[in-house]
C-alpha positions in Angstrom: -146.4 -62.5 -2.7 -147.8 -60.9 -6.0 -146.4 -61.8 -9.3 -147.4 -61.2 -12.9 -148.6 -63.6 -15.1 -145.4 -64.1 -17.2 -143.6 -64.8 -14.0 -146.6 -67.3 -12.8 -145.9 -68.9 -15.8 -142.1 -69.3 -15.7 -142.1 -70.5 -11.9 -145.7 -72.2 -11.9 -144.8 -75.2 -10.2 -142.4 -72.9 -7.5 -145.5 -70.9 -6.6 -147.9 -73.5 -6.4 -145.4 -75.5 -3.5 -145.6 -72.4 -1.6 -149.1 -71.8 -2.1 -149.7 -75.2 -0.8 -147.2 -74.5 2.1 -149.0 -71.7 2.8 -147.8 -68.7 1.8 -150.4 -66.3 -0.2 -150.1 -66.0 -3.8 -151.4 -63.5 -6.0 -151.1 -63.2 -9.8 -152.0 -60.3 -11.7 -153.5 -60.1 -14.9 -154.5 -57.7 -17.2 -155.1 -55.7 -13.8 -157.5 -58.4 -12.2 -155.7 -60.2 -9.3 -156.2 -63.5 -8.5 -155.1 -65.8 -5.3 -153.7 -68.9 -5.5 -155.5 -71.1 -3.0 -155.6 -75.1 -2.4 -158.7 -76.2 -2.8 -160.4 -77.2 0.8 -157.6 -75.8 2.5 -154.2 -77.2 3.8 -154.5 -76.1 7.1 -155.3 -78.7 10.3 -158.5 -76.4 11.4 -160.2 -76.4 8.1 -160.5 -80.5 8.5 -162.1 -80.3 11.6 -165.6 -81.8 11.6 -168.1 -79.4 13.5 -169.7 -81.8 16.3 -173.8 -81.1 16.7 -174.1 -80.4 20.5 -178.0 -78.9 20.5 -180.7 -80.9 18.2 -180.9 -79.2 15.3 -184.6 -80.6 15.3 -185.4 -79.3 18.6 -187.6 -76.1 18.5 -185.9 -72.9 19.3 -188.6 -71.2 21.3 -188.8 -74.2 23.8 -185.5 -72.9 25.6 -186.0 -75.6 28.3 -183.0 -77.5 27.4 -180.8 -74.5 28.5 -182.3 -74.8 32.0 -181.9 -78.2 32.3 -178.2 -77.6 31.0 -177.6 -75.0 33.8 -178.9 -77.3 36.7 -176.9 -80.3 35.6 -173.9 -78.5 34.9 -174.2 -77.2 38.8 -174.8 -79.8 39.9 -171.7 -81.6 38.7 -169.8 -79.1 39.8 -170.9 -78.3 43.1 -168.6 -81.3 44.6 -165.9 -78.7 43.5 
């Protein structure tokens, strides 16, 4: 939804429940748009913590690890 600034004004508190419900808001003024976006997000992805699954110390020429990986994973699943 895009709306002017007089009307962004008049239903501030309407637009900003649907922003944080969701729903894209733009408001337009003196030809710049701007959207109207909860800070941090409101949706369940953006909360998700990324989990570290390779050491971020580990060096990235030694590509060992990924071989190691490979013969564990087949061997897990070999029974299978």
């Amino acid at each position: 939804m895009e709306v002017n600034i007089t009307r962004f004004r008049s239903e501030l508190f309407e637009l900003v429940n649907r922003a944080l419900n969701g729903e894209l808001i733009y408001v337009t003024h003196k030809g710049v748009r701007v959207r109207l976006v909860p800070e941090g997000g409101h949706d369940r992805l953006s909360r998700i913590t990324p989990l570290q699954v390779v050491n971020p110390n580990a060096d990235p020429s030694d590509a060992t690890w990924k071989d190691e990986m490979r013969e564990a994973w087949e061997r897990d699943w070999a029974d299978l």
